[in-house]
Predicted model as a PDB file, atoms N, CA, C, CB and O in Angstrom, pLDDT in the B-factor column:
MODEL        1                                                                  
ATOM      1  N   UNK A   1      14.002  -4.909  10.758  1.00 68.00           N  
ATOM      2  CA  UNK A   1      12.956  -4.022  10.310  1.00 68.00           C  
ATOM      3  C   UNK A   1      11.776  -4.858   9.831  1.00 68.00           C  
ATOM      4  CB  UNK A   1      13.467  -3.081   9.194  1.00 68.00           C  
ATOM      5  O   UNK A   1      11.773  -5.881   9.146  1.00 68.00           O  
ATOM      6  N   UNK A   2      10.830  -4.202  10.336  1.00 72.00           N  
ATOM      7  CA  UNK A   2       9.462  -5.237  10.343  1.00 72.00           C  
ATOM      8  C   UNK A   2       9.276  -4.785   8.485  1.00 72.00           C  
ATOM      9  CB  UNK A   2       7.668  -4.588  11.822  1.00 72.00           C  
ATOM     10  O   UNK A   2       9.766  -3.828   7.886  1.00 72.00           O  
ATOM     11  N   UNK A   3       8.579  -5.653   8.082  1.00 82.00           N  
ATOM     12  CA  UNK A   3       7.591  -5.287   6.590  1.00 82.00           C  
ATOM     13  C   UNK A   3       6.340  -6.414   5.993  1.00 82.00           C  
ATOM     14  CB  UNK A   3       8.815  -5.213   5.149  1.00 82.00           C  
ATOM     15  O   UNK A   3       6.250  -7.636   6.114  1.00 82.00           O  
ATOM     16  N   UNK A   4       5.764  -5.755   5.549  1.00 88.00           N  
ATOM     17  CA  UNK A   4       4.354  -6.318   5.510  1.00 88.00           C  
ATOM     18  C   UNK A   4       4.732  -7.136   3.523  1.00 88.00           C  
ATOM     19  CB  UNK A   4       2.715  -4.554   5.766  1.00 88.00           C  
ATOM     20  O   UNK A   4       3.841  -7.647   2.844  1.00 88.00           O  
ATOM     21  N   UNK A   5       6.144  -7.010   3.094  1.00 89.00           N  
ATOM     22  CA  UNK A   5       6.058  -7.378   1.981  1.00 89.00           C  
ATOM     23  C   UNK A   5       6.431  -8.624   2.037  1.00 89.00           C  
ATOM     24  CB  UNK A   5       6.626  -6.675   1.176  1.00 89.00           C  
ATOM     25  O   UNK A   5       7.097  -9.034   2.988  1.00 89.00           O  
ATOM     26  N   UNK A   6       5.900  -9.740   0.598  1.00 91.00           N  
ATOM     27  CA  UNK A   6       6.103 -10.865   0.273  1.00 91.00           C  
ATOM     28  C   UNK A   6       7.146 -11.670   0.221  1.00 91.00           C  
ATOM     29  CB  UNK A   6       5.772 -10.878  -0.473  1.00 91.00           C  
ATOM     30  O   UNK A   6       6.866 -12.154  -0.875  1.00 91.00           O  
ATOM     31  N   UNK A   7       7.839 -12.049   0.433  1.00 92.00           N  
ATOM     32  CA  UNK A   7       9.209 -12.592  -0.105  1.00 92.00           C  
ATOM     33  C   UNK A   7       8.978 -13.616  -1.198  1.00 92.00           C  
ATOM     34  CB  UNK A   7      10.086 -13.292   1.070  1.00 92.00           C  
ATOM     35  O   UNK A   7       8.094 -14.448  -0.991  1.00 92.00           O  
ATOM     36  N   UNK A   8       9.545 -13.658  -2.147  1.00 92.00           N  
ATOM     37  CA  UNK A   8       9.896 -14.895  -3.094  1.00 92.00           C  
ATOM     38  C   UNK A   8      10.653 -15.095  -3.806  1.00 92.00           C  
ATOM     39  CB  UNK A   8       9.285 -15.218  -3.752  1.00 92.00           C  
ATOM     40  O   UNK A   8      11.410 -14.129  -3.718  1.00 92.00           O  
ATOM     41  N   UNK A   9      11.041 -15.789  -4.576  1.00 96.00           N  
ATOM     42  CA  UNK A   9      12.539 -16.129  -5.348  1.00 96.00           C  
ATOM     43  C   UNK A   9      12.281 -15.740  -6.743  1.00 96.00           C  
ATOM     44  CB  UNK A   9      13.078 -17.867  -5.321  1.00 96.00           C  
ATOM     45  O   UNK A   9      11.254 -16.092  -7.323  1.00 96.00           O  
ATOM     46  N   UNK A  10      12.901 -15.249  -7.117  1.00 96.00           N  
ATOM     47  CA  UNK A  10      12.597 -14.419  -9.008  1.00 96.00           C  
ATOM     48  C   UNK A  10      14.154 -15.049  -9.702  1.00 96.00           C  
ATOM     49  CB  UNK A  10      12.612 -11.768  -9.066  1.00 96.00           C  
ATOM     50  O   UNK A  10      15.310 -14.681  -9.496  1.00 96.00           O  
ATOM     51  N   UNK A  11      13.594 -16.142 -10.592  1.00 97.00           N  
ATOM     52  CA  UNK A  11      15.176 -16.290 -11.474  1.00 97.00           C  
ATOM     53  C   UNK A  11      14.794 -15.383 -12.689  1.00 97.00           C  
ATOM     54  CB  UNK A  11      15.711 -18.181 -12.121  1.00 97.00           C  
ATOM     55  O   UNK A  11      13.649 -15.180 -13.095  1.00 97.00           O  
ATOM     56  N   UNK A  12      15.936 -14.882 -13.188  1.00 97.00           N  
ATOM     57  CA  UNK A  12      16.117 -13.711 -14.323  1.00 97.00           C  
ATOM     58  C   UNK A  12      17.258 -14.514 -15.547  1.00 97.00           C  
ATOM     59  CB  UNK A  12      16.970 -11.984 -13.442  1.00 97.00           C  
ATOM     60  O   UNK A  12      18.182 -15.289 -15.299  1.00 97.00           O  
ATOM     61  N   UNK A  13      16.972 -14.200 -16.361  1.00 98.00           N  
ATOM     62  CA  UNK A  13      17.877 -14.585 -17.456  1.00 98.00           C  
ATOM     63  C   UNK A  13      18.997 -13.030 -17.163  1.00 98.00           C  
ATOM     64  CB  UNK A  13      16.858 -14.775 -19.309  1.00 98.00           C  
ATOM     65  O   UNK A  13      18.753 -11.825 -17.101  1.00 98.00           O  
ATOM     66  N   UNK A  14      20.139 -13.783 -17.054  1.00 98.00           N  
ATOM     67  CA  UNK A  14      21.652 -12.942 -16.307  1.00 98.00           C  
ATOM     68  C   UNK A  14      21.610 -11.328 -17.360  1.00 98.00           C  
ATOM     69  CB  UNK A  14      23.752 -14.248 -16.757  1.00 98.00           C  
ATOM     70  O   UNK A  14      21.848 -10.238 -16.841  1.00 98.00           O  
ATOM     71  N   UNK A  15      21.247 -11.493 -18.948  1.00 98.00           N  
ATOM     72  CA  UNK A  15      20.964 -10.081 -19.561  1.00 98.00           C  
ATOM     73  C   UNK A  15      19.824  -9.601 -18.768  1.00 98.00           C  
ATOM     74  CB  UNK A  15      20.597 -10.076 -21.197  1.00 98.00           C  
ATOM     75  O   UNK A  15      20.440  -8.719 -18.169  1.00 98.00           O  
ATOM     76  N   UNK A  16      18.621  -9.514 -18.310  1.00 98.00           N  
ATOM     77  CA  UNK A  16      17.949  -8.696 -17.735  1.00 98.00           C  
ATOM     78  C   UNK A  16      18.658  -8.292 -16.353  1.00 98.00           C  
ATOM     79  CB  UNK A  16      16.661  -9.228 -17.659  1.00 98.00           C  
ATOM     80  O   UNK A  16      19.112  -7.184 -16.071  1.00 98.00           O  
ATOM     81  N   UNK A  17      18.650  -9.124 -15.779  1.00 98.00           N  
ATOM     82  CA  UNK A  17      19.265  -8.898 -14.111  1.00 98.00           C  
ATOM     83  C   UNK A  17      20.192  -7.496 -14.467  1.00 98.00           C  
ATOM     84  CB  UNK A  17      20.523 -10.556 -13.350  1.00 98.00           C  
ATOM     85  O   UNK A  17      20.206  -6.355 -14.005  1.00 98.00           O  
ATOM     86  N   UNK A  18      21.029  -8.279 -15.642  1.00 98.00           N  
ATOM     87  CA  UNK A  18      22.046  -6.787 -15.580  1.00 98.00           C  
ATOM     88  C   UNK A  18      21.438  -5.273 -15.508  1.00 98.00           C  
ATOM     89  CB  UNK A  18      22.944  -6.694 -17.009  1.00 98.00           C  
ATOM     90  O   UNK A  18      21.788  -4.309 -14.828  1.00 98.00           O  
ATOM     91  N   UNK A  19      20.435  -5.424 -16.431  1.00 98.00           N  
ATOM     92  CA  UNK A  19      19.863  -4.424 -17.480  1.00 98.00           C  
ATOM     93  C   UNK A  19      19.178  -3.651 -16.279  1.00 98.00           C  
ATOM     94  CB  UNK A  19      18.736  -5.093 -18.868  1.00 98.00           C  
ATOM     95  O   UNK A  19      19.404  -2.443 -16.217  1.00 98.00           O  
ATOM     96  N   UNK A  20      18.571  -4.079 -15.563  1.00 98.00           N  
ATOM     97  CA  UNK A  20      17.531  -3.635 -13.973  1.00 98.00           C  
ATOM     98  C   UNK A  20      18.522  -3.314 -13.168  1.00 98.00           C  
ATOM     99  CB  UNK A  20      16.492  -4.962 -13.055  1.00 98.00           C  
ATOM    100  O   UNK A  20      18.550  -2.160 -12.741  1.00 98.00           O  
ATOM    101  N   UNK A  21      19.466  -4.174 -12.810  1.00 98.00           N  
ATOM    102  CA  UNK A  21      20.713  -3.195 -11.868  1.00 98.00           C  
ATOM    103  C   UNK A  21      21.187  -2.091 -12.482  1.00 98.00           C  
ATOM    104  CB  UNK A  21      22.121  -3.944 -11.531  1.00 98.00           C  
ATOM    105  O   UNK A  21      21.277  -0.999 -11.920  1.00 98.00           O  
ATOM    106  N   UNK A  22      21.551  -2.342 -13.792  1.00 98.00           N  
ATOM    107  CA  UNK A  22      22.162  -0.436 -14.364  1.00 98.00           C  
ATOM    108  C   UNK A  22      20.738   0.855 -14.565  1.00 98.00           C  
ATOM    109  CB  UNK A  22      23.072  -0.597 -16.621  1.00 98.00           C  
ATOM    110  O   UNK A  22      21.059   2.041 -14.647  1.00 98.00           O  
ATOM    111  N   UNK A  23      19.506   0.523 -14.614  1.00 98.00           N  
ATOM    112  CA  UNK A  23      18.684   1.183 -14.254  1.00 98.00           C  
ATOM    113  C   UNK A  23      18.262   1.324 -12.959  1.00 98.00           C  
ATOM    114  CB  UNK A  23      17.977   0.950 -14.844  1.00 98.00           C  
ATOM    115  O   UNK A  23      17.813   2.445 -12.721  1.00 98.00           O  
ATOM    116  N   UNK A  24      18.260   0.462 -11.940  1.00 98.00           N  
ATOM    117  CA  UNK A  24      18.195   0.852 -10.341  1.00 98.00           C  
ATOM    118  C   UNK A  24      19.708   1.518  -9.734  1.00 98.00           C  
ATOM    119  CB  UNK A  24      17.823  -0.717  -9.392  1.00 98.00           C  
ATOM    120  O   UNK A  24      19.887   1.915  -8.583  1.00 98.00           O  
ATOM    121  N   UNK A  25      20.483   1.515 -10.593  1.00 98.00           N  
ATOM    122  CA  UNK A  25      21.941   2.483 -10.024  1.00 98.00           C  
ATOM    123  C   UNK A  25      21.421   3.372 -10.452  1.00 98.00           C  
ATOM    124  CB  UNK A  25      23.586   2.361 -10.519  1.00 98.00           C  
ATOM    125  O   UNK A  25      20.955   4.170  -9.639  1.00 98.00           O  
ATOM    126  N   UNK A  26      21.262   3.642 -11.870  1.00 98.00           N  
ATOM    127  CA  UNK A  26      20.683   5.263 -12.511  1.00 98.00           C  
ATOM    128  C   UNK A  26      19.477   5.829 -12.011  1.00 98.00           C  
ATOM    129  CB  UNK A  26      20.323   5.259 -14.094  1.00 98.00           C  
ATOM    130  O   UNK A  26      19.151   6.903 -12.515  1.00 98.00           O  
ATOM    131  N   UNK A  27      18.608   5.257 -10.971  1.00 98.00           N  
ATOM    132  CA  UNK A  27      17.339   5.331 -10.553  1.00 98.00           C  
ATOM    133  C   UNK A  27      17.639   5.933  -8.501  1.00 98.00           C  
ATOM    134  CB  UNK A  27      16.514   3.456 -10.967  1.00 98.00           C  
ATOM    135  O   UNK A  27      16.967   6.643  -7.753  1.00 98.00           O  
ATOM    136  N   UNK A  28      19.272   4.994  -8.275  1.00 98.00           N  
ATOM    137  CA  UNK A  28      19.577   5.498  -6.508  1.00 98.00           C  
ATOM    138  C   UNK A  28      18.337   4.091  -6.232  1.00 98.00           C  
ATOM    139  CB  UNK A  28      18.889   7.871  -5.767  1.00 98.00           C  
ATOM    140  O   UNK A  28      17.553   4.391  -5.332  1.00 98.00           O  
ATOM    141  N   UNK A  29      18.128   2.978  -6.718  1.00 98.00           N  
ATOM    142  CA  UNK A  29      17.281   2.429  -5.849  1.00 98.00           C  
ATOM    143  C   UNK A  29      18.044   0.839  -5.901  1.00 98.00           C  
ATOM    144  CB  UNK A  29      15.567   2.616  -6.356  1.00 98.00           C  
ATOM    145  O   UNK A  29      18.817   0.529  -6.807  1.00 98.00           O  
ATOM    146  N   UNK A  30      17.660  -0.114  -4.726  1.00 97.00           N  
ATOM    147  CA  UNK A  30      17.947  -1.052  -4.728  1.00 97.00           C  
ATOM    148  C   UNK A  30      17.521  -1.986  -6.136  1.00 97.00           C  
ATOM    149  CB  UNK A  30      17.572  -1.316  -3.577  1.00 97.00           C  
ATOM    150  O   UNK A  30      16.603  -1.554  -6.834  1.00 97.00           O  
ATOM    151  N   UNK A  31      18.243  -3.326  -6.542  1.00 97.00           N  
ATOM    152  CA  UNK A  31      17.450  -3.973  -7.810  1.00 97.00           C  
ATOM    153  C   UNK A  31      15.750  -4.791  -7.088  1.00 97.00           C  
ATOM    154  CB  UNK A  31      18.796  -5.487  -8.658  1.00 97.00           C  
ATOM    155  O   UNK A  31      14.842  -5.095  -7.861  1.00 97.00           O  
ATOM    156  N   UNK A  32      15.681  -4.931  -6.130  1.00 96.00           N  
ATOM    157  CA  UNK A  32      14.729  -4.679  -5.423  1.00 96.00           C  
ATOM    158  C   UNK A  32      13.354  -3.833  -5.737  1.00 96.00           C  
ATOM    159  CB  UNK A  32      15.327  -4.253  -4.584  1.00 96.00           C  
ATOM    160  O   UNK A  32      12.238  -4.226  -6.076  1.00 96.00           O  
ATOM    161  N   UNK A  33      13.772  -2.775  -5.539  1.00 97.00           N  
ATOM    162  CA  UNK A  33      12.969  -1.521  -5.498  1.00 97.00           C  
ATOM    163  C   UNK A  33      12.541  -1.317  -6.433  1.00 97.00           C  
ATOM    164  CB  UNK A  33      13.433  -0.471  -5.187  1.00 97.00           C  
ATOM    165  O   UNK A  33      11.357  -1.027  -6.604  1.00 97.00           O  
ATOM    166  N   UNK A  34      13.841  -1.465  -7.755  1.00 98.00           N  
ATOM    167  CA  UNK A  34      13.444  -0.823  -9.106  1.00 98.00           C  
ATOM    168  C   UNK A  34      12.786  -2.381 -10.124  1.00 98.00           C  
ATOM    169  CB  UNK A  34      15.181   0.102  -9.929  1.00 98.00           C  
ATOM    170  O   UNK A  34      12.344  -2.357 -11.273  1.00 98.00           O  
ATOM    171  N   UNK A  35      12.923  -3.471  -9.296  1.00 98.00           N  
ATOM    172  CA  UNK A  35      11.543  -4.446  -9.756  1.00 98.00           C  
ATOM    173  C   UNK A  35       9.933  -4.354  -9.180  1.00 98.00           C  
ATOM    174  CB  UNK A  35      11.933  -5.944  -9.340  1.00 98.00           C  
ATOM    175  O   UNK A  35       8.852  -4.685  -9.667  1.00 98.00           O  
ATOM    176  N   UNK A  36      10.189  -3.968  -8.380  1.00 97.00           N  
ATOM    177  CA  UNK A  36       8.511  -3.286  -7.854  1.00 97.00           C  
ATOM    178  C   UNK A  36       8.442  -2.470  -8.300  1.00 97.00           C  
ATOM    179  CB  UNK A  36       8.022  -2.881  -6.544  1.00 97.00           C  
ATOM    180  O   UNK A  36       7.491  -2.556  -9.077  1.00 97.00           O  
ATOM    181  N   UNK A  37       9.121  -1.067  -8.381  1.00 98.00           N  
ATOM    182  CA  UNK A  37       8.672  -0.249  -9.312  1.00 98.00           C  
ATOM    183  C   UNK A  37       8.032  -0.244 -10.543  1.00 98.00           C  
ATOM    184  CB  UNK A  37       9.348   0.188  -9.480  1.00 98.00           C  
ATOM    185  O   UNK A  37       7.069   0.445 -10.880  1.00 98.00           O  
ATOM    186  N   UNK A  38       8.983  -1.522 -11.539  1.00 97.00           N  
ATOM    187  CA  UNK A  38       9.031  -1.641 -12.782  1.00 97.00           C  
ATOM    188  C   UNK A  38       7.269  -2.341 -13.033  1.00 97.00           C  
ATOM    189  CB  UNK A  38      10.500  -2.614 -13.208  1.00 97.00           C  
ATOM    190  O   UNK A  38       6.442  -2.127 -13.920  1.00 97.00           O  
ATOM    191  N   UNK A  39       7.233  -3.280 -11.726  1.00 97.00           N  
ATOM    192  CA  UNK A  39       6.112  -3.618 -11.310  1.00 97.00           C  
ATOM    193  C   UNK A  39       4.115  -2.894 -11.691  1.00 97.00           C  
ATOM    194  CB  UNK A  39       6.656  -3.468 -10.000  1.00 97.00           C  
ATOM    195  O   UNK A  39       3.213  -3.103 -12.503  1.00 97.00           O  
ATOM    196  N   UNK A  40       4.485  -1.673 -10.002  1.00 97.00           N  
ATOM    197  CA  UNK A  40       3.686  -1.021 -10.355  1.00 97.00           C  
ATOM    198  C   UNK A  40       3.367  -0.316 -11.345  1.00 97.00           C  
ATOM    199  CB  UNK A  40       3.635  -0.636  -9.814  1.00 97.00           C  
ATOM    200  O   UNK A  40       2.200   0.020 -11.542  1.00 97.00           O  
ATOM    201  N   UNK A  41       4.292  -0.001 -12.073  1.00 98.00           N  
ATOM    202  CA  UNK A  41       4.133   0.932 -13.494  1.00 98.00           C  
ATOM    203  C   UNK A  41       3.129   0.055 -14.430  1.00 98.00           C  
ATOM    204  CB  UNK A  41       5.821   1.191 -14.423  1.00 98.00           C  
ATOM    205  O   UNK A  41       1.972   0.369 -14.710  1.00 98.00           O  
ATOM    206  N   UNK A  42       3.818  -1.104 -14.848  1.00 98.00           N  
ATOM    207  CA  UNK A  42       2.860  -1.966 -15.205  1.00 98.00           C  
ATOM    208  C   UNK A  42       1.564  -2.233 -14.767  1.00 98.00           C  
ATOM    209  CB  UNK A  42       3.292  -2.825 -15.144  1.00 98.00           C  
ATOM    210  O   UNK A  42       0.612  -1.872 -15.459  1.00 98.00           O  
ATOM    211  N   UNK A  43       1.392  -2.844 -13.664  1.00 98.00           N  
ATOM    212  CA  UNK A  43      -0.073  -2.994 -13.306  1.00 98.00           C  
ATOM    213  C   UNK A  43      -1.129  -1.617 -13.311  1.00 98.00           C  
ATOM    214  CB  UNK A  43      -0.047  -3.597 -11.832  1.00 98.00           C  
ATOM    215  O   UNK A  43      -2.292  -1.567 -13.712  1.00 98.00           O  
ATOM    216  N   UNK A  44      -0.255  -0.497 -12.698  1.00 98.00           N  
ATOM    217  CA  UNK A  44      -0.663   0.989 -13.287  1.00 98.00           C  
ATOM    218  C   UNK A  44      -1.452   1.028 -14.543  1.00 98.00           C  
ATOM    219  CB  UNK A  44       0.606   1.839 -13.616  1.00 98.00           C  
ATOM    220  O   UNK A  44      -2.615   1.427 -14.476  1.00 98.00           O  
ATOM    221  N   UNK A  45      -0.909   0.629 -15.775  1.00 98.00           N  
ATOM    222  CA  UNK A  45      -1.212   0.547 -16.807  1.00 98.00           C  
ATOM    223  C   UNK A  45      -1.887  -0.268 -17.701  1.00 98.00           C  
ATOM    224  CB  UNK A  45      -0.572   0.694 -17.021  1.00 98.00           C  
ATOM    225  O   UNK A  45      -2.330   0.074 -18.797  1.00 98.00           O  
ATOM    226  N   UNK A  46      -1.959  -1.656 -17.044  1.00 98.00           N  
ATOM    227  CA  UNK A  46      -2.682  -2.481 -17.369  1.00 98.00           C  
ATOM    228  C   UNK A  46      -4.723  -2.282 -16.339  1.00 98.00           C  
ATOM    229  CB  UNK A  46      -1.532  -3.877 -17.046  1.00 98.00           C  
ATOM    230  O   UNK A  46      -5.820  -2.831 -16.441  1.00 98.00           O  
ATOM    231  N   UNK A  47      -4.189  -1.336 -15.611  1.00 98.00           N  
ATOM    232  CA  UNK A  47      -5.617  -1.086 -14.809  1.00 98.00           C  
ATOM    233  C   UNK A  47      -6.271  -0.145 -15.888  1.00 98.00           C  
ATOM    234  CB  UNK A  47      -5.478  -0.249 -13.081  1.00 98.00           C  
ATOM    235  O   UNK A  47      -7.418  -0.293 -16.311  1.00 98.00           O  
ATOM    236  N   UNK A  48      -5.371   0.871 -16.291  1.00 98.00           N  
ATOM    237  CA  UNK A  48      -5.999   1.686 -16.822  1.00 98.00           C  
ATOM    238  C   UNK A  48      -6.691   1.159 -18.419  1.00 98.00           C  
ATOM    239  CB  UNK A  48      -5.061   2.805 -16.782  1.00 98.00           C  
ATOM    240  O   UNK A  48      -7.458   1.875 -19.063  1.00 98.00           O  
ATOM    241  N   UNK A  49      -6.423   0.345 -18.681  1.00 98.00           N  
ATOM    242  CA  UNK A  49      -6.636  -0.214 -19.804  1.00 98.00           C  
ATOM    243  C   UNK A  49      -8.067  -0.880 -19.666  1.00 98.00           C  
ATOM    244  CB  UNK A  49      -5.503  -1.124 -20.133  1.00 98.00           C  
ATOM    245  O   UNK A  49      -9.139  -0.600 -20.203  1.00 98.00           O  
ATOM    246  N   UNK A  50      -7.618  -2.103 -18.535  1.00 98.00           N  
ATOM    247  CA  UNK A  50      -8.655  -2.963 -18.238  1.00 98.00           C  
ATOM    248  C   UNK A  50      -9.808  -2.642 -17.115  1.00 98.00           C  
ATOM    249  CB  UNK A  50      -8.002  -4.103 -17.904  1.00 98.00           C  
ATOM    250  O   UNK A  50     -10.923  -3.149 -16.990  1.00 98.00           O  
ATOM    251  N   UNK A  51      -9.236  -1.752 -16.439  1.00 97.00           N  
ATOM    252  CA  UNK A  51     -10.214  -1.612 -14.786  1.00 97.00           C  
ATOM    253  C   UNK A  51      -9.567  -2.074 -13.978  1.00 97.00           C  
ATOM    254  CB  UNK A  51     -11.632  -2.367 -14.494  1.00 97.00           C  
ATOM    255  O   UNK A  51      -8.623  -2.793 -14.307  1.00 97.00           O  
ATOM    256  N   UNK A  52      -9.831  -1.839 -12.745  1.00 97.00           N  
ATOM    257  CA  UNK A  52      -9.101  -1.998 -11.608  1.00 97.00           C  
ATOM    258  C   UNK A  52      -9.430  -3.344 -11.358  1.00 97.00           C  
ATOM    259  CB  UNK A  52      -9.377  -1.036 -10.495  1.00 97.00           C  
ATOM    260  O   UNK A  52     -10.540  -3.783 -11.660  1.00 97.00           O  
ATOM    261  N   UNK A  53      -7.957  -4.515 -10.469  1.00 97.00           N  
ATOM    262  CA  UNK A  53      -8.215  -5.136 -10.290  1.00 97.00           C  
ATOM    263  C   UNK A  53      -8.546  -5.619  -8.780  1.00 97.00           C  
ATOM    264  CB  UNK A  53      -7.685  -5.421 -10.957  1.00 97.00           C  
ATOM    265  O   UNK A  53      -7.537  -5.499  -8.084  1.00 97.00           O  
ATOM    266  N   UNK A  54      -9.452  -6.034  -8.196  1.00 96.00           N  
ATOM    267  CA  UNK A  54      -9.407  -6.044  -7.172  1.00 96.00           C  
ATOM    268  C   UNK A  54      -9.153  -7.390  -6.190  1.00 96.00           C  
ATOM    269  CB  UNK A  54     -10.314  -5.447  -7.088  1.00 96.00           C  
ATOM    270  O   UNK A  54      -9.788  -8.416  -6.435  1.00 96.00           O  
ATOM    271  N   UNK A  55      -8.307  -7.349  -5.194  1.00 93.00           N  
ATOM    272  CA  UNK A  55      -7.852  -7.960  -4.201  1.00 93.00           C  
ATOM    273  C   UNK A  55      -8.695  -8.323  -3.325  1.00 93.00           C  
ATOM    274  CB  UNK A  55      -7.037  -7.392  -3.713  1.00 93.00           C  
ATOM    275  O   UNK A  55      -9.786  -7.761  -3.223  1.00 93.00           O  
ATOM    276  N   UNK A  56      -8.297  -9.385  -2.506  1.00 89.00           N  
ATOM    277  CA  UNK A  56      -8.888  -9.474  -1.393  1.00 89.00           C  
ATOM    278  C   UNK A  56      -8.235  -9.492  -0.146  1.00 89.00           C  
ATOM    279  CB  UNK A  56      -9.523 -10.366  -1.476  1.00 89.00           C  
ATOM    280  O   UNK A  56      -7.160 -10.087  -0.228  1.00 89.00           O  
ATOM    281  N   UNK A  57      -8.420  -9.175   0.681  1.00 76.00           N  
ATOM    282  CA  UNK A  57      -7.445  -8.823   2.392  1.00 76.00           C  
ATOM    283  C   UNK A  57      -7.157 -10.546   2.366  1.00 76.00           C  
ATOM    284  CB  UNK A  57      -8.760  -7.992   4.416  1.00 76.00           C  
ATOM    285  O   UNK A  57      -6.514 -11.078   3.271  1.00 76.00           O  
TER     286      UNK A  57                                                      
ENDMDL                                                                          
END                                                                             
């Protein structure tokens, strides 16, 4: 399956890792998913604070 997303390596101190897998089980999402999620929520919120940040292609 093709995807336009990043790959990279994320080390976690082994209490969080846990803590994000028992919320991405309670969530139905991969620990994956529910770190991008956890992600956008954040940057969500840090835009709204600060302004949007903008990217470049």
């Amino acid at each position: 399956m093709a995807t336009n997303k990043r790959v990279f390596t994320l080390r976690l101190e082994e209490e969080n890792f846990e803590k994000i897998k028992y919320i991405a089980e309670r969530n139905k999402r991969s620990i994956a998913m529910q770190i991008e999620y956890l992600i956008e929520q954040y940057v969500e919120e840090f835009e709204k604070k600060n302004g949007e940040i903008r990217v470049q292609d």
